[in-house]
C-alpha positions, 0 to 999 in steps of 0.5 A: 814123401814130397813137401811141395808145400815148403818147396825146399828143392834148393836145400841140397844137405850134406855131401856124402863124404862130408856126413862121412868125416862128421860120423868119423869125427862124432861118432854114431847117432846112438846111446852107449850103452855101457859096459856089458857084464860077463859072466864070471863078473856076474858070478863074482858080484853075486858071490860078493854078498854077505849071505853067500859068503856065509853060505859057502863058508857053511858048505865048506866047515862041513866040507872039512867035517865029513859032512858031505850031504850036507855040504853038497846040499848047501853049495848045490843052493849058492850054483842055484842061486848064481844060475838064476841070477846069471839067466836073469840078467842076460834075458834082461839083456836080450830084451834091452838089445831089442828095445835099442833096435825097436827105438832105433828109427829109420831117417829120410835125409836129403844129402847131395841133392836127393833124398835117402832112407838110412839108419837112425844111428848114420844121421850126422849133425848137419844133416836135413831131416824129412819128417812126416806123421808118425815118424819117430824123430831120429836126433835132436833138431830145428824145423826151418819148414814146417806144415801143421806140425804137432810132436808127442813129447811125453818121452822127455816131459811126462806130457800125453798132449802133443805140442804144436811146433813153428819153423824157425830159420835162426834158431839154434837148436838150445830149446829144451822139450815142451811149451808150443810154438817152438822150432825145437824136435828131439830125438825119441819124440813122435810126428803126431800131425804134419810134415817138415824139414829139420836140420839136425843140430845135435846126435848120439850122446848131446841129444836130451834123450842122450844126457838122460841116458848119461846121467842113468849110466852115472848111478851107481846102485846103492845097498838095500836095506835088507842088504846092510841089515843082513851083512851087518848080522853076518860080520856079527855072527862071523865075530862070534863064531870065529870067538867061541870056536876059539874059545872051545878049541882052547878049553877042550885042547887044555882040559883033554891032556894037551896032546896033538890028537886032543888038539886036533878033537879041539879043533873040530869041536871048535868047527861043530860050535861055529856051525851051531851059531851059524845060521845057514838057513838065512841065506838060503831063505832070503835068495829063494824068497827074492828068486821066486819074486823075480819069477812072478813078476817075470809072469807079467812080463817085467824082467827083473835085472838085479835080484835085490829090486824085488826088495825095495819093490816089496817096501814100496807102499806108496806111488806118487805120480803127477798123472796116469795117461803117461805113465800107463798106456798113454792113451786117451779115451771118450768118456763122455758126449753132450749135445742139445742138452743131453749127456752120454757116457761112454762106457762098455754096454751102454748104447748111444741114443741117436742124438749123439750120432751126428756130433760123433760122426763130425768128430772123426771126420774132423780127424785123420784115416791114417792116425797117430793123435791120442786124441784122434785115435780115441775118437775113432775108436769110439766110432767104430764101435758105434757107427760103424754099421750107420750111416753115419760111417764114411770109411770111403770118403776122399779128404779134399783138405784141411785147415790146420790148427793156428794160434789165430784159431784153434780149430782144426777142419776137413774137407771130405767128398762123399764117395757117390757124388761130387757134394763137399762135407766139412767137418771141424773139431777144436777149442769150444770157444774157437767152434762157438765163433765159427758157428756164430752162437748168440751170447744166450747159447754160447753161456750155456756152452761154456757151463757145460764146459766148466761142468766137463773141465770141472770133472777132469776131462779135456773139453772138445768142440766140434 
């Protein structure tokens, strides 16, 4: 990639050995991502519940009793359980380990004077950046050139929309994600539009994707409450069990001649009645419950790390949330076509009548080939549903140029060349009111442009002229 619009043949970037002392001194551009648990250290956690303890007490009373078969049965359940919860949480593992490489992108950096393709984790502060159209940004940094640059943040904000960016050759690097026209790019957000240089000014852990990750790792996991109700009755009945088989070991030894044969009867009759108040089931009932929870929802391809999830996703019977793009497929999708008067909208089945052609075929050739706007995306996907077997479809168009989008006008054009002849085709899609000045609308059509614009808006779509 070479950005002969910004010329910056003179930035020559950090010498070798330098990006090597800073990577000694800083560390790696990646996220710790914590202590790994083993496997003894998972068994233990899971044996430190209440209702294992019981269980395994349980096993081990009718260990003592002669109660083989039933002993065994219980112990085969608490082997069962930690054997679910150990493959449970090393598959989790094996799928964080591949998200991390998956996240971990690749650089273009400019050290001693030539460009370099490294890993995301060898970029060092001080370090220039190349950023182009669907780059994933590798750390957090300032663009000093930028070119028609647009950033997808909903990794840190929540917000599908991308933002415009500005370069800046003073700024510092303390912006926070968010808001257009800032020289801020951070780490995990995606090149949607343009190309630039950016010096990296902060790696690793200072990154705001890395302060999330250090806040995430600070948690610490509380009890649910089915956790504390079920050790709150464990600790009861323990209590119990442990004073009525005090209780009868006494009275049957005292009552049976107080012989050291009538006190070893004691004892296990005071065994059998603890057993009785015991209830075994409880646990066993509860892990495979939550076991066969984790289960399902592994069938949908969620992994479930701790077992005790399943019970707060189970008492969970409302969902707040500011928007659904994000969160779900983050994505954007054409819901409706209005021209000349007449609405389309869009929906599996419907045909589109020949009036909507034309506003259609404009409105992909006001976007890219190569995609990676939300926006963009949805328009050509609309299109080759439906025109791709038109004349309206012009897949060997060659784009001339294009006129990015500026706060002075929010309209973005193109420039094609049809593929059998030397004719020139412009296309511009952007804000209503922007189209309604560059196609000089008298006051009569452009009043009746912003209704249905309001009609739209009203609705809660995102309103595009072309």
């Amino acid at each position: 990639m070479k950005l002969t619009q910004f010329d910056p043949s003179h930035v020559t970037g950090l010498s070798e050995s330098e990006a090597s002392l800073r990577q000694q001194r800083e560390g790696f551009n990646e996220i710790s991502q914590g202590a790994k648990r083993g496997v003894l250290s998972i068994a233990f956690e899971v044996m430190r519940e209440p209702m294992f303890l019981l269980l395994v007490g349980c096993g081990s009373l009718y260990l003592l009793m002669g109660e083989l078969s039933d002993a065994l049965m219980l112990l085969a359940f608490v082997f069962v359980v930690i054997s679910i919860t150990i493959t449970q949480e090393r598959r989790t593992e094996r799928a964080l380990d591949a998200l991390r490489d998956l996240s971990s992108p690749r650089a273009l950096v400019i050290r001693d004077g030539q460009q370099r393709r490294i890993a995301g984790r060898e970029v060092v502060r001080g370090d220039y950046i190349l950023l182009s159209e669907g780059d994933r940004v590798p750390a957090d940094a300032v663009l000093r050139y930028a070119l028609n640059v647009t950033v997808d943040e909903s990794l840190l904000t929540g917000e599908s929309v991308p933002v415009r960016k500005s370069s800046s050759q003073n700024a510092d690097g303390a912006g926070k994600p968010g808001g257009d026209d800032l020289p801020e790019v951070f780490s995990g957000s995606l090149i949607t539009r343009g190309q630039g240089l950016a010096e990296v000014v902060a790696t690793g852990a200072n990154t705001e994707l890395g302060k999330i990750g250090k806040a995430l790792q600070s948690i610490e996991p509380a009890k649910t409450p089915l956790q504390n109700e079920t050790g709150h009755m464990v600790r009861q009945l323990a209590a119990i069990g442990i004073a009525l088989c005090a209780v009868v070991i006494v009275a049957y030894g005292l009552t049976r001649g107080n012989t050291p044969q009538s006190w070893g009867q004691a004892v296990l009759a005071g065994i059998a009645m603890a057993m009785a108040v015991l209830p075994e089931e409880f646990p066993v009932i509860l892990t495979v419950f939550l076991a066969m929870g984790a289960w399902r929802i592994s069938r949908s391809h969620v992994l479930t790390r701790r077992m005790p999830v399943i019970e707060t996703l189970g008492a969970a019977t409302v969902l707040c949330t500011d928007k659904t793009g994000t969160l779900t497929l983050n994505r954007m999708i054409v819901r409706q076509l209005h021209a000349s008067g007449q609405t389309f909208v869009a929906c599996e089945g419907a045909t589109m009548p020949e009036i909507f052609h034309s506003l259609l075929e404009y409105g992909v050739l006001a976007s890219k080939k190569e995609i990676f706007d939300p926006m963009e995306r949805a328009l050509r996907q609309l299109g080759d549903e439906y025109l791709s077997k038109t004349e309206h479809w012009h897949d060997q168009w060659e784009m001339v140029r294009d006129y990015p989008l500026s706060p002075k006008l929010l309209a973005l054009t193109h420039v094609w060349r049809a593929a059998d002849s030397d004719s020139l085709v412009v296309a511009t899609k952007g804000a209503p009111e922007a189209i309604a000045e560059l196609c000089h609308l008298d006051e009569g059509q452009r009043n009746v442009m912003a209704a249905q614009v309001d009609k739209m808006a009203g609705e809660g779509l995102r309103v595009l002229g072309v």
